[in-house]
C-alpha positions in Angstrom: 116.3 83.4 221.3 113.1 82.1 220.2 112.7 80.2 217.0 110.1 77.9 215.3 110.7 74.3 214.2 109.8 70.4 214.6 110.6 68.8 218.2 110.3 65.4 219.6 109.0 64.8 223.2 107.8 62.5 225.3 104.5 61.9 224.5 102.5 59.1 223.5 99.7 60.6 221.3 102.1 63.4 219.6 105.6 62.7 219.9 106.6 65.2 217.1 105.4 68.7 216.9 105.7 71.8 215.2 106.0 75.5 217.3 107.9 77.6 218.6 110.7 76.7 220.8 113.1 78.4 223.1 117.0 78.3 221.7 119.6 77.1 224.5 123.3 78.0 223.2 125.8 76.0 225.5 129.5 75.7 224.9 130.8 72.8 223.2 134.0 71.3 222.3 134.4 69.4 218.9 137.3 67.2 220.6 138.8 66.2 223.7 141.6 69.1 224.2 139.4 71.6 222.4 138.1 74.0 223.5 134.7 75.2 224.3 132.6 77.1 221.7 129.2 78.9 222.4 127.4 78.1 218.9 127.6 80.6 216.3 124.0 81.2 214.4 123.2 79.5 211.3 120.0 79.2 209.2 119.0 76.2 207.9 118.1 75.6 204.2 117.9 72.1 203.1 117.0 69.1 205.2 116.7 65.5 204.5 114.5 62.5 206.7 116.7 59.8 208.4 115.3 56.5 209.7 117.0 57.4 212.6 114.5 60.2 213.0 111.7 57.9 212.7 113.2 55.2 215.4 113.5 58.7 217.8 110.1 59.5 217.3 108.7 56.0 217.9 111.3 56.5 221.3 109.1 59.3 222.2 106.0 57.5 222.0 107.0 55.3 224.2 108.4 58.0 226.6 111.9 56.7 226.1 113.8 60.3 225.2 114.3 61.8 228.4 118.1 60.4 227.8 118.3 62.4 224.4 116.9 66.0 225.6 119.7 68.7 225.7 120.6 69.2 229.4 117.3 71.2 231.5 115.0 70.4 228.3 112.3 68.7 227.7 112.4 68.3 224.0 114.8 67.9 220.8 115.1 70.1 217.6 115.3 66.7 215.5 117.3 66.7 212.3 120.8 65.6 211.2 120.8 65.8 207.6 121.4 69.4 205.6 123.1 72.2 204.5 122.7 75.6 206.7 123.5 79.1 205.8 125.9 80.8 208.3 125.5 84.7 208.1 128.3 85.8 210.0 130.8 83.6 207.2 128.5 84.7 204.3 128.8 81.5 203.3 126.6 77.5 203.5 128.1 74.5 205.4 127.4 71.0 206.3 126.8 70.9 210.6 129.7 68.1 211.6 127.0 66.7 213.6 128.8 64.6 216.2 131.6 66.2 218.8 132.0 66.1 222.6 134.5 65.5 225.5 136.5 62.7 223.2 139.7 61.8 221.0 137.5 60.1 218.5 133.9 60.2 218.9 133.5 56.9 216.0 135.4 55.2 219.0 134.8 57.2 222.6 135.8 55.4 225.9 134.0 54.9 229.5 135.3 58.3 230.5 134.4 59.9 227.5 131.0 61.8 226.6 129.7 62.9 223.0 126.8 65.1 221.7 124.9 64.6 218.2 123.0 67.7 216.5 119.4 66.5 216.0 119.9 63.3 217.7 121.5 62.9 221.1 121.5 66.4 223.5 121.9 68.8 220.9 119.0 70.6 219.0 119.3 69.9 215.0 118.3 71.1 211.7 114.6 71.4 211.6 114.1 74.9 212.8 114.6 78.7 211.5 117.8 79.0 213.3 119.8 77.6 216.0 123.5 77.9 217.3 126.2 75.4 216.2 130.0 75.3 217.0 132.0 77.6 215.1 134.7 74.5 214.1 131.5 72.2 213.3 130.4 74.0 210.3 132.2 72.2 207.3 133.4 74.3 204.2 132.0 73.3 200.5 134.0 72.9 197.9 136.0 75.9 196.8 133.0 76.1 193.4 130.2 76.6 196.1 132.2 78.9 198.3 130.9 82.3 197.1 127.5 81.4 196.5 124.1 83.5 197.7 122.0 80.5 196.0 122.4 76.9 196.0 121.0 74.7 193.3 118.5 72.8 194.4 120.2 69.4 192.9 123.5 70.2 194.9 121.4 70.5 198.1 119.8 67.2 197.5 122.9 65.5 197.4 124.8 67.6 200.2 121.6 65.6 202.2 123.6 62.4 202.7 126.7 64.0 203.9 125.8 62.4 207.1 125.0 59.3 206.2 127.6 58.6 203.6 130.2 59.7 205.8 129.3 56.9 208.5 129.0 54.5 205.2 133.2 55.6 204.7 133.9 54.7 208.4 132.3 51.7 207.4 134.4 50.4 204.7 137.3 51.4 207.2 136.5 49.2 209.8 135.5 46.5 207.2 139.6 46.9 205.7 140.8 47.7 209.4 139.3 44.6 210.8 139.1 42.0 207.4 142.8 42.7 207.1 143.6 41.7 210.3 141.5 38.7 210.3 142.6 36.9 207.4 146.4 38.2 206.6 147.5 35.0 207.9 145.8 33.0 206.0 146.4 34.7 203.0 150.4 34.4 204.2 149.7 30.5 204.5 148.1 30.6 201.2 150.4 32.6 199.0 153.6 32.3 200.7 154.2 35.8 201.1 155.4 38.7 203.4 153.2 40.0 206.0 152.9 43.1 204.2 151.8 41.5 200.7 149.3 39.6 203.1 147.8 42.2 204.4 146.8 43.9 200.9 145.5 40.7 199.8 143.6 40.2 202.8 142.6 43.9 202.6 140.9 43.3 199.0 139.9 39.6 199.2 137.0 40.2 202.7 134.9 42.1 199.7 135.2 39.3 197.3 131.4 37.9 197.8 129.4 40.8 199.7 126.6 40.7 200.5 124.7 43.7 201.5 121.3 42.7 203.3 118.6 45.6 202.5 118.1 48.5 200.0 118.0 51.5 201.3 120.7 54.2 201.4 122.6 52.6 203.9 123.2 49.6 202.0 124.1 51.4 198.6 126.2 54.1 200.2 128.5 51.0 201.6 128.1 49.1 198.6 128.9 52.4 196.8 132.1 52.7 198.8 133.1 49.2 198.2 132.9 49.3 194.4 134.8 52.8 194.8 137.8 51.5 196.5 137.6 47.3 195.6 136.6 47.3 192.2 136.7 43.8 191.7 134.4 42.9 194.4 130.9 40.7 193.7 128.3 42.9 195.5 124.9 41.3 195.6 121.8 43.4 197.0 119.2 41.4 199.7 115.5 43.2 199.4 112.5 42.4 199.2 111.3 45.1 196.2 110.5 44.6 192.7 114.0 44.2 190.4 112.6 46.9 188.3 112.1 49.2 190.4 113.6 52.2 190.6 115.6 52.0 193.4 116.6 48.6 192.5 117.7 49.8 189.5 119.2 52.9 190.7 121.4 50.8 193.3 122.7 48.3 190.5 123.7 51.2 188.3 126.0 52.9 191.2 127.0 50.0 192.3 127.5 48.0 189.5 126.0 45.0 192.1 123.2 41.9 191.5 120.5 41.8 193.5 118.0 39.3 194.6 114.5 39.6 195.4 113.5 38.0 198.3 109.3 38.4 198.4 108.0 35.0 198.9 111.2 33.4 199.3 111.4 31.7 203.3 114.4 32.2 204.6 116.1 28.7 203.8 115.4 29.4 200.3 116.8 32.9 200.4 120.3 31.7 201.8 120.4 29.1 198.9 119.6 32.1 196.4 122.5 33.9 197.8 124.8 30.9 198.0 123.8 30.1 194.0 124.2 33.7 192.5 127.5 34.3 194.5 128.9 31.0 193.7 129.8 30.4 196.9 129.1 31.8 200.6 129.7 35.4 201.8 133.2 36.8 202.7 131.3 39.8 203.6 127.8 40.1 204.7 126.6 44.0 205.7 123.5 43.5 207.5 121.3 47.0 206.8 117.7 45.9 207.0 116.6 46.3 210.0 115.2 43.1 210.7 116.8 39.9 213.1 116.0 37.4 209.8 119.7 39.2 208.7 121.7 37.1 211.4 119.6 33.3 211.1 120.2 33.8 207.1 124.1 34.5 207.7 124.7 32.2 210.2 121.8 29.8 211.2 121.5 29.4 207.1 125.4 29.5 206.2 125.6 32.2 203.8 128.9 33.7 205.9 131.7 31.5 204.4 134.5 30.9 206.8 136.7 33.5 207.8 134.2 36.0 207.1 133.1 39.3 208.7 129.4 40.2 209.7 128.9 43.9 210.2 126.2 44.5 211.9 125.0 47.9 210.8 120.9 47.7 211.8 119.6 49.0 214.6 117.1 47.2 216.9 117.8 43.5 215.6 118.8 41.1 218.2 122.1 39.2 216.8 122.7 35.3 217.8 124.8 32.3 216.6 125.1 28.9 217.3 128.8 29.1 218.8 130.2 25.8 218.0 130.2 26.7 213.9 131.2 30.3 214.6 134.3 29.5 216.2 135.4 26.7 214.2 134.3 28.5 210.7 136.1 31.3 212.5 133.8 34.2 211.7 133.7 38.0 212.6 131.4 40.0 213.9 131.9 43.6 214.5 129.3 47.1 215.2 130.2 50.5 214.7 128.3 53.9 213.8 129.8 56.9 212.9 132.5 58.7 211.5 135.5 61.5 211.5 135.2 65.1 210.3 137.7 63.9 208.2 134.8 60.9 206.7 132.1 63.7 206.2 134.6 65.7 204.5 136.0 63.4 201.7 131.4 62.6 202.0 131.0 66.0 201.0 133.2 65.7 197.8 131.9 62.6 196.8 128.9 63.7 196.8 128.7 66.8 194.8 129.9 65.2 191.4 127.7 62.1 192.9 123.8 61.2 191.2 122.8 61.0 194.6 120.1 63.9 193.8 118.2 61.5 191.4 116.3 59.6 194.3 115.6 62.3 196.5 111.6 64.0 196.6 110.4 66.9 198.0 107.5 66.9 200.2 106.3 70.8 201.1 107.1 72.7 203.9 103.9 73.6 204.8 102.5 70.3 204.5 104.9 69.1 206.9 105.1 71.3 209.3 100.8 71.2 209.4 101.1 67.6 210.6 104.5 66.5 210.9 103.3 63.1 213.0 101.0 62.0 209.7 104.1 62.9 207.2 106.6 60.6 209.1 104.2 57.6 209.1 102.0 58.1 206.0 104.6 60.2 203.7 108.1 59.5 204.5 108.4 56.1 206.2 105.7 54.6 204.9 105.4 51.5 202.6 106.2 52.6 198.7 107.7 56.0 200.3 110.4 57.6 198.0 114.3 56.3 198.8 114.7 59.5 200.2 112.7 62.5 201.4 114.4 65.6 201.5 112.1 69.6 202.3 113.8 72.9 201.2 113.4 74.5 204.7 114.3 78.4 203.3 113.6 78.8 199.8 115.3 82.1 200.1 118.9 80.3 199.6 117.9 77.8 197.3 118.0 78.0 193.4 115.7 75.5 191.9 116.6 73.6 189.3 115.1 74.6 185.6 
């Protein structure tokens, strides 16, 4: 089956292009034990731009994708971010965008494999239609069930299932790995059982946060963190106005501080952090993007000792002098991801969520006329919107009044 869509490829002077493409359907498993599905057909109806998009698209400029293509192509339907209409359920869903030969594909093994719709050899959302597994395609809730239509502002927000979901995995492995790093002391501290311990240590690692960049990463985590550690100090790291929009969006849902850090070196931005938290970081999230995260949290001392670093960006190199870090005893841990089960409770978050606020629409048709000049002069450019989202059909969507 033939359909038309957005692709990256190798290719240094276009490495995204819109045409038609040629639809493979092989079978695919959600989990190890599962079995194989060919994908059922879905249409897709609202998409929304993912730096992760961008960073595969620079890949293909640099002729680096050949390890992303679906197996016998050369080229991936990009796209990891939407709702989709699925004809044969009469009914929209969220794509569960990452399965494969594993138990857990947040954690898969040596002898494991995995597959990611839109971003790692499976074709994605940016197309008329395409095939998905059958067990992949997550329900709404019960209210947008029986739908022909969905509003535009529910669409917007059912954008960041993907990402919110990997920002819930997050604040597990933050609980999951905080609680076992400090229940010890907090048993030496307090004088309690191990169990006691363990919630205090549980709570405490959020106590001074710091989240190190502003974009939906960062506030999604931060988000989560308020949700389920309400007494946590949560200070923002970025480098925009403090009235700006976002700024001010991500305070409001997060109920956080934030600090500006334009013309500030990086000496003076650790003693910024140091003097609004009272105190160094039991918790620093790095989300920026950039290796000045990891010299500010270690070189510069905001990590307190005993604290975690989660080292959420992509591309930055991560380094520490290793006499401090093992007698401060600090943490450092990676993970991407998440469980159906994340991108589940994502989806009902999100649907009584704002989230739809700081999303924009840019035009199909001016997207899919140059889609190389929208990613780097529209949607990833400097002063772009938070978030860029692009009603694909406008057949299923209901626009807001």
């Amino acid at each position: 089956m033939k359909t038309y869509g957005t692709y990256f490829q190798n290719d240094k002077d276009l490495p995204i292009k819109y045409g038609e493409i040629n639809l493979i359907n092989p079978e695919r498993q959600r989990l190890r034990g599962e079995p194989l599905y060919k994908g059922i057909e879905a249409i897709p109806v609202f998409q929304g731009f993912c730096g992760t998009d961008f960073e595969l698209m620079k890949m293909g400029r640099e002729s680096k994708l050949s390890a992303k293509f679906p197996e016998g192509e050369n080229r991936l339907i990009n796209g990891h971010e939407g709702v989709v209409w699925v004809p044969s359920e009469d009914r929209f869903a969220i794509v569960l965008i990452r399965g494969g030969d594993s138990y857990d594909p947040t954690r898969y093994t040596e002898d494991e494999t995995y597959f990611e719709y839109g971003c790692d050899k499976a074709d994605g959302l940016f197309c008329d239609k395409n095939y998905f597994n059958p067990d992949m395609l997550l329900h709404l809730p019960k209210e947008y069930e029986n739908l022909k239509k969905l509003p535009l502002s529910v669409a917007k927000k059912l954008s960041f299932a993907d990402p919110y979901a990997c920002a819930i995995f997050q604040l597990e492995r933050m609980e999951d790995l905080g609680e076992a790093q400090n229940f010890r002391v907090e048993m030496a501290k307090h004088k309690c059982s191990e169990e006691e311990a363990r919630k205090l240590a549980k709570d405490n690692i959020f106590k001074k946060t710091v989240v190190f960049g502003l974009g939906m990463t960062g506030l999604f985590i931060a988000d989560q963190i308020r949700r389920n550690h309400p007494d946590a100090e949560i200070l923002f790291i970025g480098r925009s106005d403090e009235n700006s929009k976002k700024v001010v969006f991500s305070k409001e849902i997060a109920k956080a501080d934030y600090l500006c850090t334009s013309g500030l070196t990086e000496e003076e931005t650790a003693e910024k952090i140091i003097e609004k938290l009272s105190g160094r970081a039991t918790m620093f999230v790095g989300t920026s993007g950039a290796s000045v995260e990891h010299r500010v949290a270690f070189q510069h001392k905001v990590l307190g000792c005993n604290g975690v670093y989660n080292s959420f960006s992509l591309g930055p190199v991560v380094s520490y002098d290793t006499m401090p870090f093992g007698f401060e005893n600090h943490l450092i841990f990676a993970s991407i991801n998440f469980r159906q089960s994340h991108m589940e409770k994502a989806i009902e978050v999100l649907v009584d969520s704002r989230y739809d606020e700081v999303v924009e629409l840019i035009d199909k048709n001016e997207f899919i006329s140059d889609p190389l000049d929208a990613y780097e002069n529209k949607i990833f450019c400097k002063g772009a919107p938070l978030k860029t989202g692009i009603i694909w059909n406008k057949e299923y969507i209901e626009e807001d009044k």
